[in-house]
N, CA, C and O atoms as a GROMACS GRO file, in nm:
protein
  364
    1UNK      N    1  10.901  11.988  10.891
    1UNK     CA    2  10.932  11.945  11.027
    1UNK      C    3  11.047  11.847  11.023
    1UNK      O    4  11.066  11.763  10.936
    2UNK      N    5  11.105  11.864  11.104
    2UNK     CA    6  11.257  11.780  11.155
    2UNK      C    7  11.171  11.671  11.124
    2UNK      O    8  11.049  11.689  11.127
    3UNK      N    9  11.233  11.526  11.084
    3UNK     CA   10  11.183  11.367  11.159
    3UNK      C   11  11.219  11.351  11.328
    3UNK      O   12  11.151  11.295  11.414
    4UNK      N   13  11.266  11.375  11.333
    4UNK     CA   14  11.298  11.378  11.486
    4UNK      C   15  11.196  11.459  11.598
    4UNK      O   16  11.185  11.429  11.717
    5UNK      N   17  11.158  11.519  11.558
    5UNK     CA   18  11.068  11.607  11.637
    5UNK      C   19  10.950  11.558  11.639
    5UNK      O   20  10.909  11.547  11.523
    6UNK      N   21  10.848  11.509  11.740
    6UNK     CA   22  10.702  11.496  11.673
    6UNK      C   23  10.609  11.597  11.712
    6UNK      O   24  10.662  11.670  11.796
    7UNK      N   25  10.498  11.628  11.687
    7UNK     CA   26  10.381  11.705  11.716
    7UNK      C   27  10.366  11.680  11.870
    7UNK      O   28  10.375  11.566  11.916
    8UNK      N   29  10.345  11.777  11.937
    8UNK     CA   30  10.324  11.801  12.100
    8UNK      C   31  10.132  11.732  12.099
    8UNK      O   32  10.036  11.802  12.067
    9UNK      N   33  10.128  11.646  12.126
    9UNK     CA   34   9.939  11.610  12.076
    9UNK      C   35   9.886  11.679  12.171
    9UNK      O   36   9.801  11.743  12.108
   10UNK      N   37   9.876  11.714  12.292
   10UNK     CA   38   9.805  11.833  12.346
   10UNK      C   39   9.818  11.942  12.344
   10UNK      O   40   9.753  12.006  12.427
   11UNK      N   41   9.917  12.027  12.239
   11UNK     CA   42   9.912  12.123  12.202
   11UNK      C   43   9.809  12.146  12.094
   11UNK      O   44   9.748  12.247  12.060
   12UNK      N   45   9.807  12.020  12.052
   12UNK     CA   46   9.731  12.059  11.905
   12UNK      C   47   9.558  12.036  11.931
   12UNK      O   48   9.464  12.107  11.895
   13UNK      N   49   9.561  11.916  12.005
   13UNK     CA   50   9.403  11.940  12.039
   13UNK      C   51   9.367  12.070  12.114
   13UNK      O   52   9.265  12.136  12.096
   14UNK      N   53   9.470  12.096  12.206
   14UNK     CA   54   9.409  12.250  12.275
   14UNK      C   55   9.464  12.363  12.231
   14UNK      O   56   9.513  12.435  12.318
   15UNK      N   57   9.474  12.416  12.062
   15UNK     CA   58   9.543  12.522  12.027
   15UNK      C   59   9.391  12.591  11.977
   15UNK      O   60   9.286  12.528  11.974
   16UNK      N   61   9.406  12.715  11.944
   16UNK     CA   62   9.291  12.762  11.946
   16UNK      C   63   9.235  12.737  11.804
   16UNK      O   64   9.117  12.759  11.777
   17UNK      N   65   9.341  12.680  11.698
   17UNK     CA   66   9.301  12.602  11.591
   17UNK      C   67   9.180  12.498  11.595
   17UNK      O   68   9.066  12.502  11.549
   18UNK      N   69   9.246  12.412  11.662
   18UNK     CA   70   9.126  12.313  11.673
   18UNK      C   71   8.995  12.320  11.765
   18UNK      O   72   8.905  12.236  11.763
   19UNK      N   73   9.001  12.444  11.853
   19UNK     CA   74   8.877  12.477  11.916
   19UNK      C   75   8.762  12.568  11.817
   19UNK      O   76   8.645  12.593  11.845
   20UNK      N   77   8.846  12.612  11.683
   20UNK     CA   78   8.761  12.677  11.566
   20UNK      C   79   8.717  12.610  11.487
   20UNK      O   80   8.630  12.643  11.407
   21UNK      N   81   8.796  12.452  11.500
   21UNK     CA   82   8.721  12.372  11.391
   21UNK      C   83   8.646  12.303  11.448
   21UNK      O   84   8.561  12.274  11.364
   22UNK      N   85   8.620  12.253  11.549
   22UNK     CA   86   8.556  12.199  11.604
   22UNK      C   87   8.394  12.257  11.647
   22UNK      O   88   8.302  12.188  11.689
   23UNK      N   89   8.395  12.422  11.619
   23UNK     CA   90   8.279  12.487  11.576
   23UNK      C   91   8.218  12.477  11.416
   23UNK      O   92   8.098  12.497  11.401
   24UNK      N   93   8.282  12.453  11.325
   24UNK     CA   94   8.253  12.448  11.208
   24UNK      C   95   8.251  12.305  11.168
   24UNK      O   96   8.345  12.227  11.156
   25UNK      N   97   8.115  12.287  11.149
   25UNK     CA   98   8.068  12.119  11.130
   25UNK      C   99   8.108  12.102  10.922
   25UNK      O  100   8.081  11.991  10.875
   26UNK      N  101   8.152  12.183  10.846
   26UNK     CA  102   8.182  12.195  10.758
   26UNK      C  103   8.328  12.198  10.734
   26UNK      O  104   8.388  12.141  10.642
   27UNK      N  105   8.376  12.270  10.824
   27UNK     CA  106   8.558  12.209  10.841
   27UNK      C  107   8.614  12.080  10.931
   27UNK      O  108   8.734  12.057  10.945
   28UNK      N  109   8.522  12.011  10.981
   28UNK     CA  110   8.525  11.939  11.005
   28UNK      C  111   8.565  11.802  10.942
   28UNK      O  112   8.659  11.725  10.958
   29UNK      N  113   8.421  11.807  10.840
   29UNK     CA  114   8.372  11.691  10.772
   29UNK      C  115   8.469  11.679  10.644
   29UNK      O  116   8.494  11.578  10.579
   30UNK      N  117   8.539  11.866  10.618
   30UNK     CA  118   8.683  11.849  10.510
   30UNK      C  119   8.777  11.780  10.528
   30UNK      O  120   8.832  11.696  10.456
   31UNK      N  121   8.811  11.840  10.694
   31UNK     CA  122   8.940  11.770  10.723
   31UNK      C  123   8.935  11.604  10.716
   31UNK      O  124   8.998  11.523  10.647
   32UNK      N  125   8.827  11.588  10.821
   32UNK     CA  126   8.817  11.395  10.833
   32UNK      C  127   8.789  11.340  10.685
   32UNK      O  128   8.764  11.220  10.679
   33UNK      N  129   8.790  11.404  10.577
   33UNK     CA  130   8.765  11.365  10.448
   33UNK      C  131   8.889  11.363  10.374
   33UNK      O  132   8.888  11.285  10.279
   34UNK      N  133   9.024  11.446  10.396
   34UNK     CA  134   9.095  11.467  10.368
   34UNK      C  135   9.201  11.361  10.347
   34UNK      O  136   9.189  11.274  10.434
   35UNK      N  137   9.321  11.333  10.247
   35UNK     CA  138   9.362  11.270  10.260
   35UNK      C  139   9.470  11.212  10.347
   35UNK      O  140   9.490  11.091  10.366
   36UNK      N  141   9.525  11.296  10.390
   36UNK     CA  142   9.606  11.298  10.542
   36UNK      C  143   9.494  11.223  10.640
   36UNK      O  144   9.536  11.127  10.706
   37UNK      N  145   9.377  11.256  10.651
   37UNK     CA  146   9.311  11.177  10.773
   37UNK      C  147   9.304  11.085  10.749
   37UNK      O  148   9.318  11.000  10.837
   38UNK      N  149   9.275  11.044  10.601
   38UNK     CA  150   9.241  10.896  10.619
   38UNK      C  151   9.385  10.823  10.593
   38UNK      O  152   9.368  10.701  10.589
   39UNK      N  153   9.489  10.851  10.580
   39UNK     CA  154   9.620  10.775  10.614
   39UNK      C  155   9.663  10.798  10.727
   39UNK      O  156   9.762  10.739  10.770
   40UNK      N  157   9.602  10.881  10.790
   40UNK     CA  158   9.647  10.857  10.979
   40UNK      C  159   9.564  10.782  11.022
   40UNK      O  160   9.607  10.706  11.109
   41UNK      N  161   9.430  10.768  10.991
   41UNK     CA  162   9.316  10.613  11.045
   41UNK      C  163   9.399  10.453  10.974
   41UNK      O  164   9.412  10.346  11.034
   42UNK      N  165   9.435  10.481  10.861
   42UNK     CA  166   9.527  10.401  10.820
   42UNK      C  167   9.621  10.292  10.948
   42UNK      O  168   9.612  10.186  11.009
   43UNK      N  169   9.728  10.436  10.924
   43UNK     CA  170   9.807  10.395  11.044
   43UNK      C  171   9.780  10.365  11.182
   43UNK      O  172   9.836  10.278  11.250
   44UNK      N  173   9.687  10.448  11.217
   44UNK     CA  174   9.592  10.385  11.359
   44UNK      C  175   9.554  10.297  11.385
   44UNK      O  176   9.570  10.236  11.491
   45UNK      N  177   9.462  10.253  11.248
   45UNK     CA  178   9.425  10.148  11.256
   45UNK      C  179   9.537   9.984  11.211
   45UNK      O  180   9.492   9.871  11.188
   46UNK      N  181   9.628  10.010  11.212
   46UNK     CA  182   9.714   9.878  11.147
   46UNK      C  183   9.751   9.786  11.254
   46UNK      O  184   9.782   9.670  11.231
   47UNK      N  185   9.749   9.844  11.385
   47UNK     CA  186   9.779   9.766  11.453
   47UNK      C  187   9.662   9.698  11.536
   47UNK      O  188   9.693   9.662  11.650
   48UNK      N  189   9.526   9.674  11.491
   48UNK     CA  190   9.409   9.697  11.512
   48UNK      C  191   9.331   9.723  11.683
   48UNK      O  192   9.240   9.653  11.728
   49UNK      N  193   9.379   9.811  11.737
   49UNK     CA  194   9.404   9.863  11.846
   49UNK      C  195   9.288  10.002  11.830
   49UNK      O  196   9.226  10.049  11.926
   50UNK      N  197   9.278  10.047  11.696
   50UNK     CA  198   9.182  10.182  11.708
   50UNK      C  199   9.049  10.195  11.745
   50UNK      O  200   9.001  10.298  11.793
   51UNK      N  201   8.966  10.055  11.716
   51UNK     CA  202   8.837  10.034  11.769
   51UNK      C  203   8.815  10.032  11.937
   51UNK      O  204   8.741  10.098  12.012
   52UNK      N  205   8.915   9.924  11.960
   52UNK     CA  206   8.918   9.973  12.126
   52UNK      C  207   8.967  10.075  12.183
   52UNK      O  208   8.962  10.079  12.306
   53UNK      N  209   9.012  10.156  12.128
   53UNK     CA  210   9.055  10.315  12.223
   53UNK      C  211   8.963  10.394  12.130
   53UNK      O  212   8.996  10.513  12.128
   54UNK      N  213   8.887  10.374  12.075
   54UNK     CA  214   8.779  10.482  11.987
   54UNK      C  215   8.683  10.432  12.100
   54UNK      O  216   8.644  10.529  12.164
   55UNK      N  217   8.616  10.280  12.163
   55UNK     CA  218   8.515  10.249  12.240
   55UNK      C  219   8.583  10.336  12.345
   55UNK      O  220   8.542  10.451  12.361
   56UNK      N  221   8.664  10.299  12.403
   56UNK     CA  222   8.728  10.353  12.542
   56UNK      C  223   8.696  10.536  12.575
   56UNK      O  224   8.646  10.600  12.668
   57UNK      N  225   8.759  10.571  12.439
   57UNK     CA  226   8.726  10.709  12.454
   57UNK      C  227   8.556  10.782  12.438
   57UNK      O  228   8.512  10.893  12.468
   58UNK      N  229   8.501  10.680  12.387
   58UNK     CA  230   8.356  10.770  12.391
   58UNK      C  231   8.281  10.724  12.510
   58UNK      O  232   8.163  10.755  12.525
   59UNK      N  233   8.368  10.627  12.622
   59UNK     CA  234   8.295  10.595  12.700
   59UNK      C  235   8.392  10.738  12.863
   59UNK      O  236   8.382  10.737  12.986
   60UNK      N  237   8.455  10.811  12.786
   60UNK     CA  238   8.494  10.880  12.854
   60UNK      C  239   8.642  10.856  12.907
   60UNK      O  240   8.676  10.922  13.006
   61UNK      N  241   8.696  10.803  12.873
   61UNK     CA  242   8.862  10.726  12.875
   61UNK      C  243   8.946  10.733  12.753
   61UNK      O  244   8.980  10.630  12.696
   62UNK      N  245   8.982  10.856  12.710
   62UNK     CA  246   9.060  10.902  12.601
   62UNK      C  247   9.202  10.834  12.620
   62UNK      O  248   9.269  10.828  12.517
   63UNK      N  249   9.247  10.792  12.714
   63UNK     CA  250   9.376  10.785  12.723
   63UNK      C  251   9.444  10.666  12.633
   63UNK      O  252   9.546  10.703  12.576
   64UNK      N  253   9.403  10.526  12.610
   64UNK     CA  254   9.417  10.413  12.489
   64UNK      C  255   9.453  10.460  12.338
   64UNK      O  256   9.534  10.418  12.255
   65UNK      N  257   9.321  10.609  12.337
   65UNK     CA  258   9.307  10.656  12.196
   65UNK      C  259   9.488  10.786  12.183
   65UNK      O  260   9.562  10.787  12.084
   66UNK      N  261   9.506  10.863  12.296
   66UNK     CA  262   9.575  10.939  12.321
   66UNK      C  263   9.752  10.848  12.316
   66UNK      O  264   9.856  10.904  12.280
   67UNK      N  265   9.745  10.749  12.345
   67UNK     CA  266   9.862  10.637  12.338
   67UNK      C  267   9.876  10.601  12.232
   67UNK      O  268   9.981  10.628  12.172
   68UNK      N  269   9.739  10.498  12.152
   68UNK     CA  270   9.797  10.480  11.985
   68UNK      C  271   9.851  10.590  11.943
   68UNK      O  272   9.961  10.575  11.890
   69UNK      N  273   9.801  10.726  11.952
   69UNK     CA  274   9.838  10.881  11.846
   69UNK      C  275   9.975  10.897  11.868
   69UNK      O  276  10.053  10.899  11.772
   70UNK      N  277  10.013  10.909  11.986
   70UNK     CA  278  10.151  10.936  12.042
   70UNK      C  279  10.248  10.792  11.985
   70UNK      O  280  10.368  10.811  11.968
   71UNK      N  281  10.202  10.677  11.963
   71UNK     CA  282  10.263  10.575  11.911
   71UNK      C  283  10.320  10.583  11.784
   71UNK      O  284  10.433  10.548  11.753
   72UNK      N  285  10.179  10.662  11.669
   72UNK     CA  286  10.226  10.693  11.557
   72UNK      C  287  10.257  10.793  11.481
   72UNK      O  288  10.274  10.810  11.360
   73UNK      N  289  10.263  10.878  11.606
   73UNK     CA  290  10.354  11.032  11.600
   73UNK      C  291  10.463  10.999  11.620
   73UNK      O  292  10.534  11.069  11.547
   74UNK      N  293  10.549  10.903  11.700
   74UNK     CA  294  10.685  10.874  11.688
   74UNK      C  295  10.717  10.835  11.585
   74UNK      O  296  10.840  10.828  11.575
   75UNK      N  297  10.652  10.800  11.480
   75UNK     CA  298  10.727  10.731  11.333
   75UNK      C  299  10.731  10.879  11.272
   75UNK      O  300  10.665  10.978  11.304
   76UNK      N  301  10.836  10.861  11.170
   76UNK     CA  302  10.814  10.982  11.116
   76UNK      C  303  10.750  11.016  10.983
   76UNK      O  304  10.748  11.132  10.942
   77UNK      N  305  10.682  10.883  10.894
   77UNK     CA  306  10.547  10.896  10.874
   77UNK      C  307  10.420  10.982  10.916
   77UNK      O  308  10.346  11.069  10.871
   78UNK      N  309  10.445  10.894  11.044
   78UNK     CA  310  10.312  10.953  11.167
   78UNK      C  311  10.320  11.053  11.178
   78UNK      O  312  10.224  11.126  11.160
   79UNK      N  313  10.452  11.103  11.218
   79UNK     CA  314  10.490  11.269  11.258
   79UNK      C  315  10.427  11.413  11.086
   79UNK      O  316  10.381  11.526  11.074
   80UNK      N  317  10.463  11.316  11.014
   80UNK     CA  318  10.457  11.401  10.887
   80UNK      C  319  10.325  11.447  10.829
   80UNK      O  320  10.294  11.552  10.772
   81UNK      N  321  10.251  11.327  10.863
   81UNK     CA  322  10.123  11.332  10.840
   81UNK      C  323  10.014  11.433  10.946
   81UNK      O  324   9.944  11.527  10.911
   82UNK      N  325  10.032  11.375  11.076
   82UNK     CA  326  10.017  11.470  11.146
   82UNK      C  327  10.014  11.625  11.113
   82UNK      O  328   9.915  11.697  11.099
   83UNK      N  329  10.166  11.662  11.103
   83UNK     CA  330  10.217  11.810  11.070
   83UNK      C  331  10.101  11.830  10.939
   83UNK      O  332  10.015  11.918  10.954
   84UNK      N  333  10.101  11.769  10.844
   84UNK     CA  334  10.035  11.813  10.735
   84UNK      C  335   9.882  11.833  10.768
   84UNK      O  336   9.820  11.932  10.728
   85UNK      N  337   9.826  11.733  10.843
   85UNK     CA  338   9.655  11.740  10.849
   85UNK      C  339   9.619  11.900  10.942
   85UNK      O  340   9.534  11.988  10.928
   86UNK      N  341   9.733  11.875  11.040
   86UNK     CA  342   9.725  12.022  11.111
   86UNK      C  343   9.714  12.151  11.023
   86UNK      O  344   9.647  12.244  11.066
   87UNK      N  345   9.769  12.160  10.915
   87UNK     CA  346   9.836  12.248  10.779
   87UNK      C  347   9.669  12.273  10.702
   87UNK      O  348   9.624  12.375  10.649
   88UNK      N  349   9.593  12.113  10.723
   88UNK     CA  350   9.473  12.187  10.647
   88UNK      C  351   9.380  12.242  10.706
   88UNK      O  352   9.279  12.276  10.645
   89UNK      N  353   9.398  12.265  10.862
   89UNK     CA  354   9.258  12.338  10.964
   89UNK      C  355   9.264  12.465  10.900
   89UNK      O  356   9.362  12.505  10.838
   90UNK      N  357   9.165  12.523  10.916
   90UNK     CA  358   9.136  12.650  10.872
   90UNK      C  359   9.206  12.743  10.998
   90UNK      O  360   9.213  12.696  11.111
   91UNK      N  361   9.243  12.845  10.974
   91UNK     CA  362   9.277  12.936  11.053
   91UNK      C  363   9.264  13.060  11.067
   91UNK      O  364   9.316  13.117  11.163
   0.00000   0.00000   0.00000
């Protein structure tokens, strides 16, 4: 992926990728195990901002959690990592 370009984030939560993993409680628990995930919680978490948009969103207010992502999809770190964790969903 370009650095310049980042991941469209509602493409990717609503691609039919992630509506297949999100059935498989075993591709799941790979990916969030994976090492790409846990250097994007990393980065999420550095600005310590992820606990309150993780509360926000399970109280039904995704949008805090949807802002950090898009924050560290503009780096191109963020962007890279991203692209890659997408790379390990099953398809």
């Amino acid at each position: 992926m370009n650095p310049s370009q980042t991941p469209d984030l509602d493409a990717l939560l609503n691609s039919p990728q992630a509506a297949a993993l999100m059935k498989n409680k075993e591709a799941v628990q790979k990916v969030a195990q994976s090492a790409e995930a846990q250097a994007l919680l990393q980065m999420l978490d550095s600005g310590h901002g992820l606990q309150q948009a993780a509360d926000q969103a399970s109280q039904g207010n995704p949008k805090a959690l949807f802002s950090l992502m898009q924050q560290v999809m503009k780096s191109p770190e963020g962007a890279q990592l991203v692209e890659r964790l997408n790379q390990t969903i099953p398809h």
